[in-house]
N, C-alpha and C positions, 0 to 999 in steps of 0.2 A: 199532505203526504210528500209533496214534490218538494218542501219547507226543509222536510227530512232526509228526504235521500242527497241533496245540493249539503246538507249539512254536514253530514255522513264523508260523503266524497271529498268536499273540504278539508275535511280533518282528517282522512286518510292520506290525501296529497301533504299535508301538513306533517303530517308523520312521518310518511316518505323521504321528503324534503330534507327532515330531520337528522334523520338515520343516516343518509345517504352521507351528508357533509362529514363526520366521525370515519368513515370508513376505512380513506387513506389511510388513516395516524394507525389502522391493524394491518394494513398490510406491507408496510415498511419496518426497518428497524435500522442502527444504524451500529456498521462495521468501520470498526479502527486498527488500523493496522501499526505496529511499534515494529521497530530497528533497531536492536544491537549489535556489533560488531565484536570477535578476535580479529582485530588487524593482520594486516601483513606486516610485518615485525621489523622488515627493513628501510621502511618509510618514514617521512614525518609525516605527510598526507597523505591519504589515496580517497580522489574524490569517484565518485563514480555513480553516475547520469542515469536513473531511472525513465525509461518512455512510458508506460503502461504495468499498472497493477490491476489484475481482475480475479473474480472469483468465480466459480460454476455451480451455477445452481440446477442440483438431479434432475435428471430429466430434461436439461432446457441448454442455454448456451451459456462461453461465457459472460461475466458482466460488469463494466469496468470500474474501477474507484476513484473515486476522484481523490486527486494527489488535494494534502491539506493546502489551506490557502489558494486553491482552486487556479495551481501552477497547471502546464501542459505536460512538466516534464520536474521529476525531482530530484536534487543532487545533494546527494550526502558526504560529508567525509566518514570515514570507519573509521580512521585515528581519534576523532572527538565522543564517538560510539562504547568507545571503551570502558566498560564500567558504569555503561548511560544508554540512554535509549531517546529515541524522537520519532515524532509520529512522521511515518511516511504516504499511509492514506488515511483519508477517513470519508463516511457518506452517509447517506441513505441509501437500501439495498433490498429488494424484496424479500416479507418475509417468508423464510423454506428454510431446507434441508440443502446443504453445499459442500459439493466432495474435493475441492481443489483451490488452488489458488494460483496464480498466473504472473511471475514477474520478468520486467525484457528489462536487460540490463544494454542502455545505449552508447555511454562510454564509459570511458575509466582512464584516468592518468593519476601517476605516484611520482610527488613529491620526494625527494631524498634529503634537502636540504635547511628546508624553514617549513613549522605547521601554517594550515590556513590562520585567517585573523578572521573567520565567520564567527559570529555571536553567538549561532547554534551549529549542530550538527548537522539539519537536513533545511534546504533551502531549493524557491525555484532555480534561484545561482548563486554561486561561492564562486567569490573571485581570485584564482590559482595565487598561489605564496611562489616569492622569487625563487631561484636558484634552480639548481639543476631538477628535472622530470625527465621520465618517459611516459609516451603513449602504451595505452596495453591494449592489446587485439583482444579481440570476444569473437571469437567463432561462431560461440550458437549463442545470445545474452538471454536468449529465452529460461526458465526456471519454471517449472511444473512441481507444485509440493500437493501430494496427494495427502491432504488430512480431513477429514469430514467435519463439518462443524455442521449446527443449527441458530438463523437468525430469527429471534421472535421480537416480538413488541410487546411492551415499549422498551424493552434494554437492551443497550447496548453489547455487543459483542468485541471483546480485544482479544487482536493475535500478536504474540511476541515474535519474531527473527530474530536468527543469529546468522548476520552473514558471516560467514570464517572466511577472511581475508587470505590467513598465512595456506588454506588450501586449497582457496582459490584461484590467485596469483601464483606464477611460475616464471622463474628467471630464463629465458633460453639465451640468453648468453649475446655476447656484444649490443649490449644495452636495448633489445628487446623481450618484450613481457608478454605473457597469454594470463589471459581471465579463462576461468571456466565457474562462473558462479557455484559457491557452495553455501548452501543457504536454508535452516530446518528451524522447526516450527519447535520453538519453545512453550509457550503455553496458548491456550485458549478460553477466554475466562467471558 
């Protein structure tokens, strides 16, 4: 009898053991996040310095994505965006029910003279094209896009942006610029 119940409990912890390793892979999924741009129409470049892209998952906090290529910070140009897209996050993300999404925009300067010579559009750096820039102030770089999505497993979730450059940039005059990110959720597939 005792042959039995050690045999029993064997093969229950055995089973246990089992189950348990599968589990992760249901409670993750993984979110991508894309970037298009409408540039600002008077530039050849306007790169501009992603800090942090996160999501909010109901009921809980935000929670951050990691930028592709597992940069700390991702800079895109918008003038290479045009008519294009490139990934600016992508991860693993618990999976649930998620009503936001969170982008800080950290810097931004526009080129007027030569485009980048970046190979892509979104990189942890792009290294600035000669000629004349300005700096552009961001007052608030934070970005709040309330649109609710669902992440399940095992597929993937992709969101589109379109940052609109030409209204988010503002000329005020003697060669200073303001950002106010203008930035909406194109699709979610």
């Amino acid at each position: 009898m005792q042959v039995v119940r050690t045999a029993v409990f064997t093969m229950a912890l055995a089973a246990f053991g089992c189950g348990s390793s599968t589990a992760p892979s249901d409670t993750t999924a993984t979110l991508n996040i894309m970037l298009r741009d409408t540039p600002f129409s008077d530039a050849k470049a306007l790169l501009v310095t992603f800090s942090t892209v996160s999501a909010h998952v109901s009921g809980g906090a935000f929670t951050t994505v990691p930028f592709a290529g597992g940069a700390t910070a991702r800079t895109c140009d918008l003038k290479k965006l045009t008519g294009a897209q490139d990934v600016l996050g992508t991860g693993p993300l618990a999976v649930g029910h998620y009503t936001q999404l969170r982008l800080v925009v950290s810097a931004a300067t526009i080129y007027f003279e030569n485009p980048s010579s970046a190979p892509s559009a979104c990189a942890a750096t792009i290294a600035a094209p000669s000629g004349r820039s300005a700096s552009v102030e961001i007052p608030s770089g934070e970005v709040i896009l309330n649109r609710e999505f669902d992440l399940t497993s095992p597929n993937a979730t992709t969101i589109l942006l379109d940052f609109n450059g030409d209204q988010s940039v503002r000329d005020l005059g003697n060669g200073r610029f303001m950002m106010t990110p203008v930035i909406a959720v194109v699709s979610v597939q």
